[in-house]
C-alpha positions as CSV (number, residue, x, y, z in Angstrom):
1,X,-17.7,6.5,-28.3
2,X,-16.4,9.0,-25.4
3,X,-16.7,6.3,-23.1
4,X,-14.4,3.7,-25.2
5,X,-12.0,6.3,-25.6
6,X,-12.0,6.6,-22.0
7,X,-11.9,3.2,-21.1
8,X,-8.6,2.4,-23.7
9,X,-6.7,5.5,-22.0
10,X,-7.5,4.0,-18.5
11,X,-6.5,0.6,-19.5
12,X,-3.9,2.0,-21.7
13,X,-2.4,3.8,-18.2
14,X,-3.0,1.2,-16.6
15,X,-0.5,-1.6,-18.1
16,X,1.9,1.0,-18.6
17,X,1.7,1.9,-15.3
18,X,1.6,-1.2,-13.8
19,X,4.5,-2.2,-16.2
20,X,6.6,0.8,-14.5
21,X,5.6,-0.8,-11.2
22,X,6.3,-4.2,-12.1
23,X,9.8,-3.6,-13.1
24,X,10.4,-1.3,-9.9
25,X,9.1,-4.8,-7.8
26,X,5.9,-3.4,-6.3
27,X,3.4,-5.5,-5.9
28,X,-0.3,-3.7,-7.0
29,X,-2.7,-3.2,-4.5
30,X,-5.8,-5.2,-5.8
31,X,-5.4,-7.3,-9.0
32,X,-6.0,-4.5,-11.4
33,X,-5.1,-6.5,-15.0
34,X,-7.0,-5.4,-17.7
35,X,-9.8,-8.1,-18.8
36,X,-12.9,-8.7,-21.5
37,X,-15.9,-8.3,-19.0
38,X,-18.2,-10.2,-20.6
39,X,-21.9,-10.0,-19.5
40,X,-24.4,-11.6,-22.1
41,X,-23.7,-10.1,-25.6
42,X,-21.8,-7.0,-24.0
43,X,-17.8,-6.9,-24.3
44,X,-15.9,-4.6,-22.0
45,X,-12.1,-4.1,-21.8
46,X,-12.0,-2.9,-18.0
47,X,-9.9,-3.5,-15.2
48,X,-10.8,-6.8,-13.2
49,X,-12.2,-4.8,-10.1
50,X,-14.2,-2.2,-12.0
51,X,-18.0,-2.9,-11.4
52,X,-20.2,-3.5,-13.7
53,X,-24.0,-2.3,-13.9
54,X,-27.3,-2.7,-16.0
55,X,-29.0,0.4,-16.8
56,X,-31.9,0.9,-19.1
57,X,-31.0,-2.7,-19.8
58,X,-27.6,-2.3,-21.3
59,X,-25.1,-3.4,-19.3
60,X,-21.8,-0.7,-18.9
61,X,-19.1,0.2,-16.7
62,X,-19.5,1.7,-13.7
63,X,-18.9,5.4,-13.3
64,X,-15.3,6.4,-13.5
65,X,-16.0,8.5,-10.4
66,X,-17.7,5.3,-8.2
67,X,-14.3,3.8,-10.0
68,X,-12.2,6.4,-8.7
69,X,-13.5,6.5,-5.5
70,X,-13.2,2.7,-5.0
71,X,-9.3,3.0,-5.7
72,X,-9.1,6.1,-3.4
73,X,-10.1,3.9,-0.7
74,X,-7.8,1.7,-1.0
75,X,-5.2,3.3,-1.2
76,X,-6.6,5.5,2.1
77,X,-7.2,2.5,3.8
78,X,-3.4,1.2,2.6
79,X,-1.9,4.7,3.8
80,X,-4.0,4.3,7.3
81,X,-2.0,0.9,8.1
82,X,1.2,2.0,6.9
83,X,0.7,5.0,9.3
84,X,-0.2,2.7,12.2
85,X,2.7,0.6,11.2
86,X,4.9,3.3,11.2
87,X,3.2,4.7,14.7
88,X,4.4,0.6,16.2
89,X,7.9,1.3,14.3
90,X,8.6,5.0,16.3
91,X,7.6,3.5,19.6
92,X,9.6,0.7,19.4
93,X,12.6,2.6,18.1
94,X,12.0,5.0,20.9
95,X,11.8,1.9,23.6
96,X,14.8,0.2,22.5
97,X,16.6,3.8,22.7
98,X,15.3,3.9,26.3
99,X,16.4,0.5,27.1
100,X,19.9,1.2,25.3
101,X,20.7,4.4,27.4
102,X,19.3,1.8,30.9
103,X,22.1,-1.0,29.3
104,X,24.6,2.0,29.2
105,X,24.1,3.6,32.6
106,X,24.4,-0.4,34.2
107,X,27.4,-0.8,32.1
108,X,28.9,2.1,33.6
109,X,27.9,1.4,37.1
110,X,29.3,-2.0,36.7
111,X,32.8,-0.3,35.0
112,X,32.7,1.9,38.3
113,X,32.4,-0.8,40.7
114,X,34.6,-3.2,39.2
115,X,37.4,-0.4,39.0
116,X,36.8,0.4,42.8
117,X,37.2,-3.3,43.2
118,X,40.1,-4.0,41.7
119,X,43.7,-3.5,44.0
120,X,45.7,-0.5,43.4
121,X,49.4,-1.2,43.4
């Protein structure tokens, strides 16, 4: 009974949650939609990457904290490539500024010379 409960506030967060995100246009990171796991005679309303497992021949949804643990990943591994992405971003932000104040300084040479160049009346 506890673990029903559980389950429809999980799934219950879940679409309402994913309903928040869906209108702000993110995209979820694994396909999360709520389904009927069906294994053999057993029924379960879980998310559609939540494992599964048998135990004492009854089959039940993993622990939420293997559950947990699973979506904490992924969202580490997510944060790791937007950190690496942002790393690329900074140093090539930082090379165009280089290369910017390189176009300036030969803009300026060139202003020098061509004013040297040019008759004075």
């Amino acid at each position: 009974m506890l673990l029903r409960r559980v389950v429809a506030l999980l799934a219950a967060g879940y679409v309402a949650g994913w309903s928040a995100g869906a209108m702000a246009g993110d995209d979820p990171m694994t396909d999360d939609t709520v389904v009927v796991k069906t294994e053999g005679s057993h029924r379960l309303l879980l998310p559609n990457d939540w494992p599964v497992q048998q135990q004492d021949g009854l089959v039940t949804p993993a622990p939420v904290e293997e559950y947990l643990s699973l979506k904490f990943g992924q969202v580490r591994t997510k944060f790791e490539s937007v950190d690496e992405r942002l790393d690329r971003l900074e140093r090539q932000v930082a090379e165009l500024a280089q290369q910017q104040k390189d176009l300036l300084k030969g803009l300026k040479r060139l202003d020098e010379r061509s004013s040297a160049q040019k008759p004075q009346p």
